[in-house]
N, C-alpha and C positions, 0 to 999 in steps of 0.2 A: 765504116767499111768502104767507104769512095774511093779512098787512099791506093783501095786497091782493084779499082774499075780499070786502072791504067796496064793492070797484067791479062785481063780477059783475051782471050784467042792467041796466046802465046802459047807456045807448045813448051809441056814439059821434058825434063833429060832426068830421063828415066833413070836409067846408070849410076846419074850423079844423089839422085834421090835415095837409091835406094843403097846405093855402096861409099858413101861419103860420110862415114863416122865421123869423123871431126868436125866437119859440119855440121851436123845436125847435132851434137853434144857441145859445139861455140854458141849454138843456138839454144839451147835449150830445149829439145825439139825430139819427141820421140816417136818413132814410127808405130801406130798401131795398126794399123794396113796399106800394104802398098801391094799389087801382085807382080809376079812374074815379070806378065806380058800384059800389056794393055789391049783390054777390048776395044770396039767400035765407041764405045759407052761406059765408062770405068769413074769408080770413086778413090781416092784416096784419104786416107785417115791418120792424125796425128797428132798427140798428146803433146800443149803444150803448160804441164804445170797445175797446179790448184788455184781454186778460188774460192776459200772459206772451203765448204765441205763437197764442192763442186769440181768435177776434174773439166778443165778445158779444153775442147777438141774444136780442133781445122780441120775441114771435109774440103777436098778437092775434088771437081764433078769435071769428069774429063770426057771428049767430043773429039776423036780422029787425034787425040794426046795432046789437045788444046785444052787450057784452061777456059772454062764455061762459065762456072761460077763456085765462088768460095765461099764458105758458110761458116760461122764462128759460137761455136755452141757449148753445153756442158752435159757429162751424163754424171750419176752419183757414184760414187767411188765402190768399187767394184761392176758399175755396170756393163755394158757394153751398147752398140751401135743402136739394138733396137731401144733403150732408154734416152737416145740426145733430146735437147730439149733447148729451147731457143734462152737466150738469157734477155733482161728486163733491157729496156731504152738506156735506164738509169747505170745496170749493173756492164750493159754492153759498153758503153763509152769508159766506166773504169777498166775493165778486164782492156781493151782497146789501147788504152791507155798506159800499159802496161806490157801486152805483148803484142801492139801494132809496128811498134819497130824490129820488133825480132819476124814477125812474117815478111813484113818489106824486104828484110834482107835476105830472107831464104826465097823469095819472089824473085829477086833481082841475082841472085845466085843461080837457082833450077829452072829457072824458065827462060827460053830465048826469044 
């Protein structure tokens, strides 16, 4: 996850997040929360994909619509937000491994 210390206090676009289908479908990348409007303090949430019986989710934890910090976890299929669960040293660096380059680009795309 270092890879991506270098997007920390960039501000998200909003707009482009959440109204950019083609984006986020070049990515593989499905929105399971994003709101409206962003509070003072706001998460975003999104599905990228399986891992064995584990669905993959990126939490975006937003600060005045800065990115703060990014979190790379799984819930079980069917769950939701309150089931995430952190994944192993082992299984993080595969799952990383796989779809660290599709965050980078959606990093380097949504945030300025």
């Amino acid at each position: 996850m270092k890879r991506l210390q270098r997007f920390l206090g960039r501000e998200v676009n909003l707009d482009l997040v959440r109204n950019d289908d083609v984006l986020l479908a070049s990515l593989s990348i499905e929105i399971r929360y994003v709101p409206e409007e962003l509070e003072i303090f706001d998460e975003l949430e999104f599905g990228l994909g399986s891992f064995g019986s584990k669905t993959v989710v990126l939490t975006m934890v937003l600060e005045d619509g800065k990115l703060q910090r990014a979190s790379l976890g799984w819930v079980p299929e069917g769950g939701d937000e309150d089931d995430f669960a952190a994944f192993t040293e082992s299984e993080l660096s595969e799952v990383m491994a796989e779809v660290g380059p599709r965050i980078v680009s959606f990093f380097e795309k949504t945030l300025k």
